[in-house]
TIRO-2110 file (N, C-alpha, C; in Angstrom, 1 decimal):
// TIRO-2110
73.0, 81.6, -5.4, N, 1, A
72.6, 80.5, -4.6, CA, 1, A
73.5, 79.3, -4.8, C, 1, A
74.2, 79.3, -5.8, N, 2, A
75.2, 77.9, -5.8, CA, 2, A
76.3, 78.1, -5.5, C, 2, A
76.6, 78.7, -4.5, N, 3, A
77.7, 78.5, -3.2, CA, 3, A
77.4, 77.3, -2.4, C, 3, A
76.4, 77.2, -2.2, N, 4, A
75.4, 76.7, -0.9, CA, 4, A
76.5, 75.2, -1.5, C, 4, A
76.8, 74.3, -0.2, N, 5, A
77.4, 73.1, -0.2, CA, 5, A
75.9, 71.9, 0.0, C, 5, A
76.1, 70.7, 0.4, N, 6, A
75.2, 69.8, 0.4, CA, 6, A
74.9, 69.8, 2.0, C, 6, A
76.1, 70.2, 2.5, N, 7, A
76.0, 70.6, 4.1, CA, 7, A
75.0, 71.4, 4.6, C, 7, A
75.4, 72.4, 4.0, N, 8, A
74.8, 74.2, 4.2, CA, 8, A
73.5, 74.0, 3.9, C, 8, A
73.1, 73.3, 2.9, N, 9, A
71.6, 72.7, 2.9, CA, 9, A
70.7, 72.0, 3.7, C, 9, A
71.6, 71.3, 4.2, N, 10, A
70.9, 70.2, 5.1, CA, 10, A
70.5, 68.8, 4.7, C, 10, A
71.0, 68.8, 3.2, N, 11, A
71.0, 67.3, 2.9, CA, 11, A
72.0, 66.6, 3.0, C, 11, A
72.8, 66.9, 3.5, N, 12, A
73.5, 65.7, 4.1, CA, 12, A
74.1, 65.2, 5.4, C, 12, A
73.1, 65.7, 6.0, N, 13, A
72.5, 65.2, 7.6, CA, 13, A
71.4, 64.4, 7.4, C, 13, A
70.9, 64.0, 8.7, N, 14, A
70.0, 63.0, 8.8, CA, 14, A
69.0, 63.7, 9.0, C, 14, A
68.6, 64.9, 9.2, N, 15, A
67.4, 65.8, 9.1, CA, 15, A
66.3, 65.2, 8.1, C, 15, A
65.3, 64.7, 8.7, N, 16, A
64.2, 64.6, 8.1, CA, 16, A
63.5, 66.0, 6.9, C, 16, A
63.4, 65.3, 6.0, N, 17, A
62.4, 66.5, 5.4, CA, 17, A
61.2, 65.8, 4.6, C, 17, A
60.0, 66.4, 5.2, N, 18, A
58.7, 65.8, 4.7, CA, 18, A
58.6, 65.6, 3.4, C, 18, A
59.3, 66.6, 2.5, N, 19, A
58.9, 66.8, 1.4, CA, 19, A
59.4, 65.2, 0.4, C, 19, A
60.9, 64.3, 0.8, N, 20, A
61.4, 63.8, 0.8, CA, 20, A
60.4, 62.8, 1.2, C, 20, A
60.1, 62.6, 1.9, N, 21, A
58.8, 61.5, 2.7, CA, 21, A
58.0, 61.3, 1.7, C, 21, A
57.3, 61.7, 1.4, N, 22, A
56.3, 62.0, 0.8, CA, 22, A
56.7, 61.4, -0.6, C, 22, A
57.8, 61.9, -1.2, N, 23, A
58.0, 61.1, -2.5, CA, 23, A
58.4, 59.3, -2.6, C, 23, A
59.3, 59.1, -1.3, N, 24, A
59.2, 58.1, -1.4, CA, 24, A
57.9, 56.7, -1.1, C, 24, A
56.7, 57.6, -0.3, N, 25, A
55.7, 57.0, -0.5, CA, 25, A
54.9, 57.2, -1.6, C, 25, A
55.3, 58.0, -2.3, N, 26, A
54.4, 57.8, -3.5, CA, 26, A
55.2, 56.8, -4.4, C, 26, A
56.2, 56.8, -4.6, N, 27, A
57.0, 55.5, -5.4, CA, 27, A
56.8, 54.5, -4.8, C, 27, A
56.7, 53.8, -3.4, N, 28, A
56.5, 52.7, -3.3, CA, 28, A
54.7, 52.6, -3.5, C, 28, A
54.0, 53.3, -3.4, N, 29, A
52.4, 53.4, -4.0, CA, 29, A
52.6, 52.6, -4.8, C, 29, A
52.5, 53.9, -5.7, N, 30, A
52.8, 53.9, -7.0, CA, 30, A
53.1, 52.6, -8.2, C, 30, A
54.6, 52.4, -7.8, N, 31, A
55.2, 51.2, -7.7, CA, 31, A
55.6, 50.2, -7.6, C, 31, A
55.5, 50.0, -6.2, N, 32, A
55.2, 48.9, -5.6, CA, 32, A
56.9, 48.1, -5.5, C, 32, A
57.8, 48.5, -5.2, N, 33, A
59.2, 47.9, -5.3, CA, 33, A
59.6, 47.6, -3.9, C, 33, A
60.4, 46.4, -4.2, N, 34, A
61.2, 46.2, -2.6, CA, 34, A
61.9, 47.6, -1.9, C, 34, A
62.4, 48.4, -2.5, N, 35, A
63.0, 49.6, -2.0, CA, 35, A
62.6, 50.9, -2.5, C, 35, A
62.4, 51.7, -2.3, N, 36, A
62.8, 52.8, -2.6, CA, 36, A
62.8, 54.4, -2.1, C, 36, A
64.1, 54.5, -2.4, N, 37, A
64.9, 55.5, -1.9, CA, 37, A
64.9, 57.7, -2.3, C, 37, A
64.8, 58.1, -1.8, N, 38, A
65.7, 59.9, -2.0, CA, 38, A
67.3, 59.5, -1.2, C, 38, A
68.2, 59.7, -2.7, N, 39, A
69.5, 59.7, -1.8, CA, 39, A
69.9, 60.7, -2.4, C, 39, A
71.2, 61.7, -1.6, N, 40, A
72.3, 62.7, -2.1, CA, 40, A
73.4, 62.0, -2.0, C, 40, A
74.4, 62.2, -3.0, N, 41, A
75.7, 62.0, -2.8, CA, 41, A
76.4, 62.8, -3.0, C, 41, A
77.5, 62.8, -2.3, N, 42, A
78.2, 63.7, -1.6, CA, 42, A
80.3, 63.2, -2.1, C, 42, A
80.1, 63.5, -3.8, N, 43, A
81.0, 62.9, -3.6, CA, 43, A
82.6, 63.0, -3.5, C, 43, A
82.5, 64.2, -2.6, N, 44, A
84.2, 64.9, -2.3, CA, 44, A
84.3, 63.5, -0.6, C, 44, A
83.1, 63.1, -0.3, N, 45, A
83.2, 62.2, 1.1, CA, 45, A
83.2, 61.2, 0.5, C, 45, A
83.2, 60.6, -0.7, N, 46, A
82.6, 59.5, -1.2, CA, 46, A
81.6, 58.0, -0.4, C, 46, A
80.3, 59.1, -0.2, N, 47, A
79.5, 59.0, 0.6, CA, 47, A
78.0, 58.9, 0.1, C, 47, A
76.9, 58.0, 0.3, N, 48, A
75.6, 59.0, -0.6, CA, 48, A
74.6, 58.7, 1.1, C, 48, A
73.7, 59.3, 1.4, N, 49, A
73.0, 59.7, 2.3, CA, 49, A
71.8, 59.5, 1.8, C, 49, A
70.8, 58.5, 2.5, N, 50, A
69.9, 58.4, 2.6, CA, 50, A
68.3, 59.1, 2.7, C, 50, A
68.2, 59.8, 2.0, N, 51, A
67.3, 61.0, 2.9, CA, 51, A
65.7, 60.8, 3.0, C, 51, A
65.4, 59.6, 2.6, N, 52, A
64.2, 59.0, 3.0, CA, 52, A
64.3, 57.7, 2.2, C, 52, A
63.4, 56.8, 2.7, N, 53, A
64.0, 55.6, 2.4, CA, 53, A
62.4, 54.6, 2.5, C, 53, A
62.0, 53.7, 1.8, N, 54, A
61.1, 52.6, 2.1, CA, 54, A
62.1, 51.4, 2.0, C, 54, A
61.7, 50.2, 2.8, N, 55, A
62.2, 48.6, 2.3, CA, 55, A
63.4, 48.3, 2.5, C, 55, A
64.6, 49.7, 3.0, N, 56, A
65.4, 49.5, 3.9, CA, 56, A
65.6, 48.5, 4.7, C, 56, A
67.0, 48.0, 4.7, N, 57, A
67.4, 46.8, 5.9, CA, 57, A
67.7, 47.6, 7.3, C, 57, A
67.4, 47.0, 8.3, N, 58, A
67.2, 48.1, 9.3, CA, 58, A
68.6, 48.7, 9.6, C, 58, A
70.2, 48.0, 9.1, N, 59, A
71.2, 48.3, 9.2, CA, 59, A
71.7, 49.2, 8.6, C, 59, A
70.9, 49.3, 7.2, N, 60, A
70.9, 51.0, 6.4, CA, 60, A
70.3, 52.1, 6.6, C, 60, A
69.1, 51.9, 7.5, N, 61, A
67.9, 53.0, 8.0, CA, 61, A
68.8, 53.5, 9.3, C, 61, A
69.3, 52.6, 9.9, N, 62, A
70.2, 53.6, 11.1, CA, 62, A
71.2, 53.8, 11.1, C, 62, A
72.5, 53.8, 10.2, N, 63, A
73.2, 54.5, 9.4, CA, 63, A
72.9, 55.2, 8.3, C, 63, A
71.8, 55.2, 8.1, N, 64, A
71.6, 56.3, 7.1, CA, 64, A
72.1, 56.7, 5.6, C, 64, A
73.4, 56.1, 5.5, N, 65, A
74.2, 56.4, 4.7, CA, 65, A
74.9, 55.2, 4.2, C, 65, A
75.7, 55.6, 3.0, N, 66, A
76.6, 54.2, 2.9, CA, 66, A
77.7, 54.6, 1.5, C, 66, A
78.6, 53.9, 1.5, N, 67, A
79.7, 54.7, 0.7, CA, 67, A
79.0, 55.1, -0.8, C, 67, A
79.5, 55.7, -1.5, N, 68, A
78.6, 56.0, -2.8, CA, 68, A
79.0, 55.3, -4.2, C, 68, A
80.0, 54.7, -3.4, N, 69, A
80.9, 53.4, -4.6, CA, 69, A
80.8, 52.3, -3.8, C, 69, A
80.5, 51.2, -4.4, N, 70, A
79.3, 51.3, -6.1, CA, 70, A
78.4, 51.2, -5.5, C, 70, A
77.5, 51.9, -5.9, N, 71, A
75.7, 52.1, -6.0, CA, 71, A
75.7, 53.0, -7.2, C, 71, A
74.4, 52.5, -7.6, N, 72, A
73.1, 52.0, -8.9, CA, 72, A
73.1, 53.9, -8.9, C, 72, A
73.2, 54.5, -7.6, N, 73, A
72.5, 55.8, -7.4, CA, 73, A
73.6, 56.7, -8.0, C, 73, A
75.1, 56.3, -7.1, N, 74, A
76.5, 57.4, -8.0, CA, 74, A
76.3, 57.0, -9.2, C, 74, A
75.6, 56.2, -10.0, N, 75, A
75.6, 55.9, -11.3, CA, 75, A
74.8, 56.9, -12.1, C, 75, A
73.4, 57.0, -11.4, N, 76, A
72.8, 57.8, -12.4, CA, 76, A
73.2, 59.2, -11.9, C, 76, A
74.0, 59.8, -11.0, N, 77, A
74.6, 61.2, -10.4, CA, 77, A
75.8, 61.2, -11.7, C, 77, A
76.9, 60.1, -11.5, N, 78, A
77.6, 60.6, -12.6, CA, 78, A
77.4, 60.2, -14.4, C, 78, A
76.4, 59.3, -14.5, N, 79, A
75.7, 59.4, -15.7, CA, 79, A
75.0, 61.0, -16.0, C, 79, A
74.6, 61.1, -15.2, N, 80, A
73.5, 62.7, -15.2, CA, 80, A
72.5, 62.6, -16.2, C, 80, A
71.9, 61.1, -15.6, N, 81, A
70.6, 61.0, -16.5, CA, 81, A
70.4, 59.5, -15.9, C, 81, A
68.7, 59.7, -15.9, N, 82, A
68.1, 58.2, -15.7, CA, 82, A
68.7, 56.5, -15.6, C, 82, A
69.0, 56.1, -15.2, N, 83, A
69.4, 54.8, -15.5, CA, 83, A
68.1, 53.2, -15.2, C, 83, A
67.6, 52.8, -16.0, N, 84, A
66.7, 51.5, -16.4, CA, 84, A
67.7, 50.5, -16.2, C, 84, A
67.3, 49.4, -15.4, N, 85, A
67.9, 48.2, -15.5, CA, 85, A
67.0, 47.3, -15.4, C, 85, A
66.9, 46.2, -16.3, N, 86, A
65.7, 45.4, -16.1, CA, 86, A
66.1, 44.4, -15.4, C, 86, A
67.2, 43.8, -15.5, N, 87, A
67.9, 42.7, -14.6, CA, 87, A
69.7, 43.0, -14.6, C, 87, A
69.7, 43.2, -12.8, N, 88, A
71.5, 43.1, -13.3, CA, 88, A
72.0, 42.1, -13.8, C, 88, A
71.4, 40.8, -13.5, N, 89, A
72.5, 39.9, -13.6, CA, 89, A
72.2, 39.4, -14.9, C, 89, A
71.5, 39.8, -16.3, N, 90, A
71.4, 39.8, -17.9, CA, 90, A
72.0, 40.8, -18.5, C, 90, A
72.7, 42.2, -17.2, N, 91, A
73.2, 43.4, -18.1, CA, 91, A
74.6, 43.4, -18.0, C, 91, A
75.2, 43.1, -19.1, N, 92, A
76.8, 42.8, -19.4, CA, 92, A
77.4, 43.9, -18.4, C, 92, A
76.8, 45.2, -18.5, N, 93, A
77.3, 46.1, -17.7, CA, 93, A
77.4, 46.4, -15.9, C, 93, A
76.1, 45.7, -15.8, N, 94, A
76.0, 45.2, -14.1, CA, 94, A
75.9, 43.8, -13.8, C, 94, A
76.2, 43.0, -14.4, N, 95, A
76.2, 41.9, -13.6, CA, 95, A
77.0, 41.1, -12.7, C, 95, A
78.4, 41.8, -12.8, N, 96, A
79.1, 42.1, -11.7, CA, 96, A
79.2, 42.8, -10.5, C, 96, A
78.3, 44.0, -10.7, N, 97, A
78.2, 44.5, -10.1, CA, 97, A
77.7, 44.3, -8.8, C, 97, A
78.7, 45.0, -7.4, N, 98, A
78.3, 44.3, -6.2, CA, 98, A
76.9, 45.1, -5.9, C, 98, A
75.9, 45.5, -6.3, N, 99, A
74.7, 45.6, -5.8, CA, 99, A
74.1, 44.5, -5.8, C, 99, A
74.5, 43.6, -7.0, N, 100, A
74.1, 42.5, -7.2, CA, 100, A
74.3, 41.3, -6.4, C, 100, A
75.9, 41.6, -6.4, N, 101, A
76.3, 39.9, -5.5, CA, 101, A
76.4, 40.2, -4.1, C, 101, A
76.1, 41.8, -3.4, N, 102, A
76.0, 42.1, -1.9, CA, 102, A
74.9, 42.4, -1.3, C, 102, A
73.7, 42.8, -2.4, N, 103, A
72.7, 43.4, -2.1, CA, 103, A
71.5, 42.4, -2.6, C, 103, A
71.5, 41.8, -3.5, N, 104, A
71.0, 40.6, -4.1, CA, 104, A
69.6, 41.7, -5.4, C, 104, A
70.2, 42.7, -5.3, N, 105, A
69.4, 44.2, -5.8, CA, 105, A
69.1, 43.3, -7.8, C, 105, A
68.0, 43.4, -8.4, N, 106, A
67.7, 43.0, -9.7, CA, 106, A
67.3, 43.7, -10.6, C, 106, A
66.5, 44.7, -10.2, N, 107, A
66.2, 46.0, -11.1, CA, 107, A
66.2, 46.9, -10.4, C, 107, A
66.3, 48.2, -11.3, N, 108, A
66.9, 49.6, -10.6, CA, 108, A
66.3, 50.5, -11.6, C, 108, A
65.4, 51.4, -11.0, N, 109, A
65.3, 52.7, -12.5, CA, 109, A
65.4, 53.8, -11.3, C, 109, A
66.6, 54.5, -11.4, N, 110, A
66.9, 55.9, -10.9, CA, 110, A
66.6, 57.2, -11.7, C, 110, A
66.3, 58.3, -11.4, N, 111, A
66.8, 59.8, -11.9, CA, 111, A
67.3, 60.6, -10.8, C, 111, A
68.1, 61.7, -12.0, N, 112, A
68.7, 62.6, -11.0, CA, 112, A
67.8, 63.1, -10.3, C, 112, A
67.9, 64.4, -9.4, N, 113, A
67.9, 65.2, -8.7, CA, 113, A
69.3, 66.3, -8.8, C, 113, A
68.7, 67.7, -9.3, N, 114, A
69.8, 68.2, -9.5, CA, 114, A
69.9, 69.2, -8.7, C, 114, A
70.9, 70.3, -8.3, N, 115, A
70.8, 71.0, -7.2, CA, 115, A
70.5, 72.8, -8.3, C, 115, A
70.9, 73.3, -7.8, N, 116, A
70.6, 75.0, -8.1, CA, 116, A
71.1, 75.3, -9.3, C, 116, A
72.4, 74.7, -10.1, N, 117, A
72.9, 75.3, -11.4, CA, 117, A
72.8, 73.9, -11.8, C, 117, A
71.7, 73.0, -12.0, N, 118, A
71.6, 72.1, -13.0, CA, 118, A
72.7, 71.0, -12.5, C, 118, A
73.0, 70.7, -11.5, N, 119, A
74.4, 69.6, -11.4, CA, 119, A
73.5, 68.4, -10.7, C, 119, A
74.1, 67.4, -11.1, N, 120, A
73.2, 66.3, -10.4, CA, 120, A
74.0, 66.0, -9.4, C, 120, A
72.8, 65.8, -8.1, N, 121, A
73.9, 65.3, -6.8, CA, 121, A
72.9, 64.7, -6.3, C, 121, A
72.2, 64.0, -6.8, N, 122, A
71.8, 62.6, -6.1, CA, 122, A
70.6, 61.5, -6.7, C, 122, A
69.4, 60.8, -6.2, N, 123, A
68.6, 59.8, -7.2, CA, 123, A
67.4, 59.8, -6.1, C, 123, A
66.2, 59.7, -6.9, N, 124, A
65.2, 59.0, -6.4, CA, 124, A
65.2, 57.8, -7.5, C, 124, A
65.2, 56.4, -6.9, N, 125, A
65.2, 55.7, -6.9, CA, 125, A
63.7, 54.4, -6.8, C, 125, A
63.4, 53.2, -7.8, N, 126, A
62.9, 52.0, -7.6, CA, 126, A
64.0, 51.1, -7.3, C, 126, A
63.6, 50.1, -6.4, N, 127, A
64.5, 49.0, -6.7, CA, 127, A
64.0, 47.4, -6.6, C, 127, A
64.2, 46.6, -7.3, N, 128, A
63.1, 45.0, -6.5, CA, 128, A
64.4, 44.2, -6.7, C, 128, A
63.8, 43.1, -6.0, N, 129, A
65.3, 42.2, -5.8, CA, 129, A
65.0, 40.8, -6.6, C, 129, A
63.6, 41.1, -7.5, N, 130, A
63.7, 40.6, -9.0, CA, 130, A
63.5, 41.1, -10.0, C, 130, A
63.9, 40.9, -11.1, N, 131, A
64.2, 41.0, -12.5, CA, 131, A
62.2, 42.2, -12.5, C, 131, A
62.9, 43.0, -13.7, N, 132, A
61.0, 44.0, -13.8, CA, 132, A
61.5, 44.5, -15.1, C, 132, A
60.3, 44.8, -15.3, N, 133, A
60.3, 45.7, -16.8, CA, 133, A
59.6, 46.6, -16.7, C, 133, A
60.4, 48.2, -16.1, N, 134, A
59.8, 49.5, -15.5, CA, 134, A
59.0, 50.0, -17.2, C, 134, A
58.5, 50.2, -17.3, N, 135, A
57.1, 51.4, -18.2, CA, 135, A
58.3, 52.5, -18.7, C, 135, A
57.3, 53.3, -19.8, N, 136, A
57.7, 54.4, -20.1, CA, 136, A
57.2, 55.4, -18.8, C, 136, A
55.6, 54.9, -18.4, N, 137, A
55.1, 55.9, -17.6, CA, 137, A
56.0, 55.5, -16.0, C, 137, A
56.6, 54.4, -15.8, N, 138, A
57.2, 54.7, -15.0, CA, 138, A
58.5, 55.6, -14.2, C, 138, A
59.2, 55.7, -15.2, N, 139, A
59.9, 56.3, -16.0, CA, 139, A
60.0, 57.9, -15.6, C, 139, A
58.5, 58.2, -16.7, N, 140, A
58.2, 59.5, -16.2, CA, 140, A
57.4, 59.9, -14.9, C, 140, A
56.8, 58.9, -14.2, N, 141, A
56.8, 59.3, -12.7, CA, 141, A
58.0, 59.6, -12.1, C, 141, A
59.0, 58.5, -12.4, N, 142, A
59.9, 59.1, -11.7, CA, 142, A
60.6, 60.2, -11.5, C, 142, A
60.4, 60.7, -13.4, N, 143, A
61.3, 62.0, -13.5, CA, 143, A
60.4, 63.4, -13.0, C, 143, A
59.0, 62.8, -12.7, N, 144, A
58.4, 64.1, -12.1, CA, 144, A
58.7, 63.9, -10.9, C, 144, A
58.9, 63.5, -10.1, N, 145, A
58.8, 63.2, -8.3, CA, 145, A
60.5, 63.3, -8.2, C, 145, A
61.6, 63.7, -9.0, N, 146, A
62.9, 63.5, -8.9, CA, 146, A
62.9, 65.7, -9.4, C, 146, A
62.0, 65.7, -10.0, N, 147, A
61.7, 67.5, -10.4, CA, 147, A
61.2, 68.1, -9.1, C, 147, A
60.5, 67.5, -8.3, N, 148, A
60.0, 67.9, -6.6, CA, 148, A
60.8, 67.8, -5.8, C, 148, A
61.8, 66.9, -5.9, N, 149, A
63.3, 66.4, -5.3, CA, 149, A
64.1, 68.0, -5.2, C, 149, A
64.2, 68.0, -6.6, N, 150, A
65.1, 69.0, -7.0, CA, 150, A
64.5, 70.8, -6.8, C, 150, A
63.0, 71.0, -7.0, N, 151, A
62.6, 71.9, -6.3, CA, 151, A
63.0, 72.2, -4.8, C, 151, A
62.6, 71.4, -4.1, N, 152, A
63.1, 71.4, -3.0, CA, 152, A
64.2, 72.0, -2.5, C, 152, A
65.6, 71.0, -3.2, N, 153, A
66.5, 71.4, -3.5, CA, 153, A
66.8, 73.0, -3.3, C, 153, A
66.5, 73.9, -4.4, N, 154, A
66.3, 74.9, -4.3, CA, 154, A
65.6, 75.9, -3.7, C, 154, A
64.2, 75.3, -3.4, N, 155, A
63.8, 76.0, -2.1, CA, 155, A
64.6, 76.3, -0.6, C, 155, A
65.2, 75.1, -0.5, N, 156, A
66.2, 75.1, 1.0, CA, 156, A
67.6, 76.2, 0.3, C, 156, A
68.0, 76.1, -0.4, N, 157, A
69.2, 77.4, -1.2, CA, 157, A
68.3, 78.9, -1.1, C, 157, A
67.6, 78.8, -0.9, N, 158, A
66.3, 80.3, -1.2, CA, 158, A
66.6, 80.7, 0.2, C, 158, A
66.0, 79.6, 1.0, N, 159, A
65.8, 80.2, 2.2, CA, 159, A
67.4, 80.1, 3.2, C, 159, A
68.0, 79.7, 2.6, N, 160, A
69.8, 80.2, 2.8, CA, 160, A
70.0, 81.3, 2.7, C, 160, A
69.8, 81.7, 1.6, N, 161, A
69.8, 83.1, 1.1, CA, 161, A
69.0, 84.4, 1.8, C, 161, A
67.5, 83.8, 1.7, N, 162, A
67.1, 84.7, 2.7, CA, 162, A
68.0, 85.2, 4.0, C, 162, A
68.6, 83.9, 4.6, N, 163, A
68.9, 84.3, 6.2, CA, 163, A
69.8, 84.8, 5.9, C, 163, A
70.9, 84.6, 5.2, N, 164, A
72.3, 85.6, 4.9, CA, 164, A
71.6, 87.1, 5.1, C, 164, A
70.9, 87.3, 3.7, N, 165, A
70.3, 88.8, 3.8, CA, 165, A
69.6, 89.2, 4.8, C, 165, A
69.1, 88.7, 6.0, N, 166, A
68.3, 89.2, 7.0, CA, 166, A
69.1, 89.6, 8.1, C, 166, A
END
């Protein structure tokens, strides 16, 4: 099953998928953040794709997509693990950063999403566009609803495989 591209899946189209829906309303529930996102990146396009989205500017929701450099999200894809920010603009490491001086973006707690052999290719995502101090339990909400991400994931590779074989 890990031939299958990001294409061949269908996450990196604009194809809705419920399952995707659904987590991002439970994070903003949950939550409660200016934003938050299911994104894939796709980074041979150096591209990340939207794949459901709350708190979106309407100019992001209908492009869908947006380069994957720099974003908070290629970060925790090529980190390949969680990223916590409590404020960019107190973290020596982001406070340059243009999510900060283009997006006006303040805190950020992502996890991966990994695809079929464990590789991370993309983030569910919080975001507020002030300063927060995400929980442990938030944390691990995220990392469970970013494990349904990634189910998923593999469910849509399954049924790839099915159709080949049929």
């Amino acid at each position: 099953m890990s031939q299958y591209s990001l294409h061949d899946l269908g996450l990196f189209g604009r194809q809705e998928d419920k399952v995707f829906e659904i987590v991002v309303d439970l994070v903003n529930t949950m939550l409660r953040p200016n934003v938050a996102l299911v994104s894939v990146i796709d980074e041979g396009n150096d591209h990340q794709v939207f794949k459901a989205g709350r708190g979106l500017p309407d100019y992001a929701l209908k492009a869908g997509r947006s380069l994957s450099s720099p974003s908070l999200c290629y970060d925790v894809v090529s980190g390949n693990g969680p990223l916590v920010i409590r404020d960019l603009a107190s973290d020596p490491k982001y406070s340059d950063h243009a999510a900060l001086s283009e997006c006006g973006i303040r805190a950020y707690l992502g996890v991966p999403i990994y695809d079929v052999i464990g590789g991370p290719i993309g983030a569910v995502c919080a975001i507020d566009m002030n300063s927060r101090i995400w929980s442990d339990r938030d944390l691990e909400f995220l990392e469970s609803l970013a494990s349904l991400c990634s189910h998923q994931v593999l469910f849509r590779a399954t049924l790839q495989t099915i159709k080949i074989i049929a």
